[in-house]
Structures are given as structure tokens and as C-alpha cells.
C-alpha positions, 0 to 999 in steps of 0.5 A, a space after each residue: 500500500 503507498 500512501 500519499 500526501 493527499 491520502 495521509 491528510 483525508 485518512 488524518 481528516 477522517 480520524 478527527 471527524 470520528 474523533 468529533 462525532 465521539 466528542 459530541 455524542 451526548 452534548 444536548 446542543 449538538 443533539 437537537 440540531 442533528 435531530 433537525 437535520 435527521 428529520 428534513 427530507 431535502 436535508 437526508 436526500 442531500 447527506 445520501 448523494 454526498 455520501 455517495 460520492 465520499 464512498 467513491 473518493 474513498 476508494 481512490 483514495 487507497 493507493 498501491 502498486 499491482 504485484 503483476 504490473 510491469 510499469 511499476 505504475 501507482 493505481 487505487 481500488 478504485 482502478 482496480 475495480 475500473 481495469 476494464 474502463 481503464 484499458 479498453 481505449 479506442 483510437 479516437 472519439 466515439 459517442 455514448 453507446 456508439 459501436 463505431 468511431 465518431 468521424 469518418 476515415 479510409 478503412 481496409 476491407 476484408 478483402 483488401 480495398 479501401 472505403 471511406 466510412 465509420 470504423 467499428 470500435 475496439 471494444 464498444 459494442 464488439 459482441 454485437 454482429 450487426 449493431 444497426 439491427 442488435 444495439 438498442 435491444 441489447 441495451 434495454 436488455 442490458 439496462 434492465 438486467 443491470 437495474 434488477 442487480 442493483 435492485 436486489 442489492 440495495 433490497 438485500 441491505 436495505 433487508 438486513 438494516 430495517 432487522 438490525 435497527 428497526 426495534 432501535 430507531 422504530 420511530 425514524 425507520 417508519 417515518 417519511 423521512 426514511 422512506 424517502 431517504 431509502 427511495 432515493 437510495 435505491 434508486 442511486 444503487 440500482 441507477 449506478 449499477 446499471 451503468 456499470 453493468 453497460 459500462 462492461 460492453 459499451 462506452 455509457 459516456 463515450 471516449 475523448 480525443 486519445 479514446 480515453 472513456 469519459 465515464 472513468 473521467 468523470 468517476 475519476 474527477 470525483 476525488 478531486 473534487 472532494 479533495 479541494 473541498 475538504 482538505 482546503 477547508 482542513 487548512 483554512 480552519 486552524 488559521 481562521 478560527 485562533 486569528 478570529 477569536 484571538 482578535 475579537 477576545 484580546 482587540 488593542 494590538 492583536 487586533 490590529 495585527 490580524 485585521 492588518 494581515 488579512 486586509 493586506 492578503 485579501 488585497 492580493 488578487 486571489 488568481 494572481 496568488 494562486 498562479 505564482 504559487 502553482 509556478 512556484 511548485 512546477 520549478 520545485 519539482 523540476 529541479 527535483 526530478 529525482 523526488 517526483 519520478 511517477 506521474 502521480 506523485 507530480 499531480 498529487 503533490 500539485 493538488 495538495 499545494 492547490 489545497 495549501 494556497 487556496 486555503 491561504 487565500 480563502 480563511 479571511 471570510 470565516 475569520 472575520 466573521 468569528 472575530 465579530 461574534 467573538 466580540 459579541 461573545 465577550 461582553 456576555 454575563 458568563 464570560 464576564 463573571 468567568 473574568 471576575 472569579 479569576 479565570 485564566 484566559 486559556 480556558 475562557 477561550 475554549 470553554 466559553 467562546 470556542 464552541 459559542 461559535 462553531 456553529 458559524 464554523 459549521 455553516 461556513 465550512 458547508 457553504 464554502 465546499 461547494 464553492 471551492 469545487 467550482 474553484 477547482 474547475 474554473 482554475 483549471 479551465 484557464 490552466 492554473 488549477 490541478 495538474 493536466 494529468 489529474 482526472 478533474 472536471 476543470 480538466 474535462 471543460 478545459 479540454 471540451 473548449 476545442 471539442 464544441 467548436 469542431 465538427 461535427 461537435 463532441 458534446 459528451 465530454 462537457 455534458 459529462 463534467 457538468 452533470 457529476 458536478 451539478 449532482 454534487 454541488 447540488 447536494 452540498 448547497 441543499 445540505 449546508 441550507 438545512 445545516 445553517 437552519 438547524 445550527 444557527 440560534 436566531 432561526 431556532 430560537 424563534 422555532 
């Protein structure tokens, strides 16, 4: 097993998270939130597509090298299971379900003469003998049986956790909540696992320019995404909560100090950061060459210093906000009387203020995952985000920008980017709006 940097942080981000959740177990003012959010239907719709996605970025997150390969190349479980995507290339372009190449070209016969026309793909559709009158219903056939599987699986499961956990949690398994919370689950399994199903025989999504199937980009581009959202958001914490306490309790000279520093970042045009940075790595790794031998530790180390400078640019927002609520927060009668008995100022800070304010924490990180996922696609559209050998959606529109402007037009890849984006960002925007309404005070005092 090789573990990378990016790995280590989301295996170390997982740890807290677990260690958190164990922490706040029994708090009564964490417990009727998430009772709140239990009960939103939109808010557990949101929490399933998002853990779907976790799901998948967690199984490309476990990194090894294959006994039997003779490349010595790195790959993840998530390769592992997509071996058939990953090696069944065509030469060029072909369209979702096509079973010939998108353009047409001067073919060999069988008999040696040339012909002008539309080459049959290597792999796609190659069962077929004559895809004009078999494809659509060998698709249909391959769709339903591949929707039956994932039915069965999904009912199987959901079977065995409506035995284990009914008499425990009888109340919320029968509630509407849970009935649609399994509905949308089952249709996600059963959805997916045709798609994979098909994926055996055909290109679901097509192949791009190299012949690269752009269902496995997609599914690709998901760690990448999760990444820059969580582990940026692990970075920008630590800065943005102690800068923003540390004002808003001491003021007088700490105060100034911090306002002054992160007037002065924010005063530097954020892209233009980021690009000085981004070059700034790509001189480091090619004076070093010897440290940055396999492909994948180049673009990874890229993304973790993308993560780095975007959480730089990006804890100024957060800290501001907790400086003025921390200022709030120490002209209450509890901090005041806790100043009064002789209390240290340590233990002020984490008894009293910290969590006073992680409910705008909370809502803060929510909010800003979906944003710094279309960062990542927008900086690297204009080629400043993740390295041009990741798998990102950025990548993916950066690379249909030419593909829409021949012809005839190659419209999957675009489609493809945009639809597992819009799915994810979607989810996370829904999620933070029942978070933010579940954890902030104002809206559940007046509940």
C-alpha cells in the first residue's frame, strides 16, 4: 500500500471527524440540531448523494502498486475495480453507446480495398454482429438486467438494516423521512449499477480525443473534487478560527495585527496568488526530478499545494466573521463573571467562546465546499488549477473548449463534467441550507 500526501491528510481528516462525532455524542446542543437535520427530507436526500460520492473518493483514495504490473505504475481500488474502463481505449472519439468511431476515415476491407466510412470500435459494442439491427435491444436488455442487480442489492441491505435497527430507531425507520431517504437510495444503487453493468460492453459516456472513456473521467474527477473541498477547508480552519477569536477576545494590538494581515492578503488578487504559487511548485519539482519520478506523485503533490494556497487565500471570510461574534461573545454575563472569579484566559477561550461559535464554523465550512469545487474547475479551465494529468472536471471543460467548436461537435465530454458536478454541488448547497437552519440560534430560537 503507498500512501500519499493527499491520502495521509483525508485518512488524518477522517480520524478527527470520528474523533468529533465521539466528542459530541451526548452534548444536548449538538443533539437537537442533528435531530433537525435527521428529520428534513431535502436535508437526508442531500447527506445520501454526498455520501455517495465520499464512498467513491474513498476508494481512490487507497493507493498501491499491482504485484503483476510491469510499469511499476501507482493505481487505487478504485482502478482496480475500473481495469476494464481503464484499458479498453479506442483510437479516437466515439459517442455514448456508439459501436463505431465518431468521424469518418479510409478503412481496409476484408478483402483488401479501401472505403471511406465509420470504423467499428475496439471494444464498444464488439459482441454485437450487426449493431444497426442488435444495439438498442441489447441495451434495454442490458439496462434492465443491470437495474434488477442493483435492485436486489440495495433490497438485500436495505433487508438486513430495517432487522438490525428497526426495534432501535422504530420511530425514524417508519417515518417519511426514511422512506424517502431509502427511495432515493435505491434508486442511486440500482441507477449506478446499471451503468456499470453497460459500462462492461459499451462506452455509457463515450471516449475523448486519445479514446480515453469519459465515464472513468468523470468517476475519476470525483476525488478531486472532494479533495479541494475538504482538505482546503482542513487548512483554512486552524488559521481562521485562533486569528478570529484571538482578535475579537484580546482587540488593542492583536487586533490590529490580524485585521492588518488579512486586509493586506485579501488585497492580493486571489488568481494572481494562486498562479505564482502553482509556478512556484512546477520549478520545485523540476529541479527535483529525482523526488517526483511517477506521474502521480507530480499531480498529487500539485493538488495538495492547490489545497495549501487556496486555503491561504480563502480563511479571511470565516475569520472575520468569528472575530465579530467573538466580540459579541465577550461582553456576555458568563464570560464576564468567568473574568471576575479569576479565570485564566486559556480556558475562557475554549470553554466559553470556542464552541459559542462553531456553529458559524459549521455553516461556513458547508457553504464554502461547494464553492471551492467550482474553484477547482474554473482554475483549471484557464490552466492554473490541478495538474493536466489529474482526472478533474476543470480538466474535462478545459479540454471540451476545442471539442464544441469542431465538427461535427463532441458534446459528451462537457455534458459529462457538468452533470457529476451539478449532482454534487447540488447536494452540498441543499445540505449546508438545512445545516445553517438547524445550527444557527436566531432561526431556532424563534422555532
Amino acid at each position: 500500500m503507498i500512501v500519499l500526501w493527499t491520502d495521509a491528510l483525508i485518512y488524518l481528516l477522517i480520524a478527527v471527524m470520528l474523533a468529533l462525532g465521539l466528542y459530541l455524542r451526548g452534548k444536548e446542543h449538538i443533539q437537537r440540531p442533528l435531530q433537525q437535520i435527521g428529520r428534513s427530507k431535502i436535508g437526508m436526500v442531500s447527506l445520501v448523494v454526498l455520501l455517495f460520492f465520499v464512498l467513491i473518493g474513498l476508494l481512490d483514495s487507497v493507493h498501491f502498486r499491482p504485484a503483476d504490473d510491469k510499469k511499476n505504475e501507482i493505481i487505487s481500488l478504485l482502478d482496480d475495480w475500473a481495469t476494464p474502463l481503464r484499458e479498453h481505449g479506442e483510437k479516437t472519439y466515439s459517442a455514448p453507446f456508439a459501436t463505431t468511431l465518431y468521424s469518418k476515415e479510409m478503412m481496409t476491407l476484408a478483402d483488401g480495398s479501401m472505403q471511406w466510412g465509420y470504423p467499428r470500435l475496439e471494444f464498444g459494442g464488439r459482441h454485437l454482429n450487426n449493431p444497426e439491427i442488435e444495439k438498442v435491444p441489447d441495451i434495454l436488455q442490458k439496462t434492465v438486467y443491470g437495474l434488477a442487480q442493483g435492485a436486489s442489492l440495495i433490497g438485500f441491505f436495505m433487508l438486513l438494516m430495517w432487522m438490525l435497527f428497526v426495534e432501535q430507531h422504530k420511530r425514524f425507520m417508519r417515518s417519511s423521512t426514511a422512506k424517502t431517504v431509502w427511495a432515493v437510495a435505491f434508486f442511486m444503487v440500482s441507477f449506478s449499477y446499471a451503468l456499470i453493468y453497460l459500462s462492461g460492453y459499451y462506452h455509457v459516456f463515450g471516449t475523448d480525443k486519445v479514446g480515453e472513456d469519459v465515464f472513468y473521467q468523470a468517476i475519476k474527477s470525483i476525488r478531486t473534487g472532494l479533495v479541494i473541498g475538504t482538505l482546503t477547508t482542513l487548512i483554512m480552519l486552524p488559521m481562521a478560527i485562533v486569528f478570529g477569536i484571538l482578535a475579537g477576545f484580546f482587540r488593542g494590538w492583536v487586533d490590529d495585527v490580524i485585521q492588518y494581515i488579512y486586509t493586506t492578503l485579501n488585497s492580493i488578487p486571489s488568481v494572481l496568488l494562486i498562479a505564482a504559487s502553482i509556478l512556484m511548485v512546477q520549478v520545485y519539482m523540476a529541479n527535483h526530478e529525482a523526488d517526483f519520478t511517477s506521474v502521480i506523485v507530480r499531480a498529487d503533490m500539485r493538488l495538495l499545494f492547490l489545497c495549501m494556497i487556496l486555503g491561504v487565500t480563502s480563511w479571511t471570510g470565516l475569520c472575520r466573521l468569528l472575530r465579530a461574534e467573538t466580540l459579541k461573545l465577550r461582553e456576555m454575563e458568563y464570560v464576564q463573571a468567568a473574568q471576575a472569579l479569576g479565570v485564566k484566559q486559556g480556558a475562557i477561550l475554549l470553554r466559553h467562546i470556542l464552541p459559542n461559535v462553531m456553529h458559524i464554523v459549521l455553516i461556513s465550512v458547508v457553504l464554502d465546499f461547494s464553492s471551492l469545487v467550482l474553484a477547482e474547475a474554473v482554475l483549471s479551465y484557464i490552466n492554473i488549477g490541478v495538474d493536466p494529468t489529474s482526472y478533474s472536471w476543470g480538466n474535462m471543460i478545459n479540454g471540451a473548449r476545442l471539442e464544441m467548436a469542431r465538427e461535427p461537435i463532441v458534446w459528451w465530454s462537457l455534458s459529462a463534467a457538468f452533470v457529476f458536478m451539478f449532482a454534487l454541488v447540488l447536494a452540498a448547497n441543499l445540505f449546508a441550507d438545512v445545516v445553517q437552519d438547524a445550527f444557527d440560534p436566531r432561526r431556532s430560537g424563534n422555532e
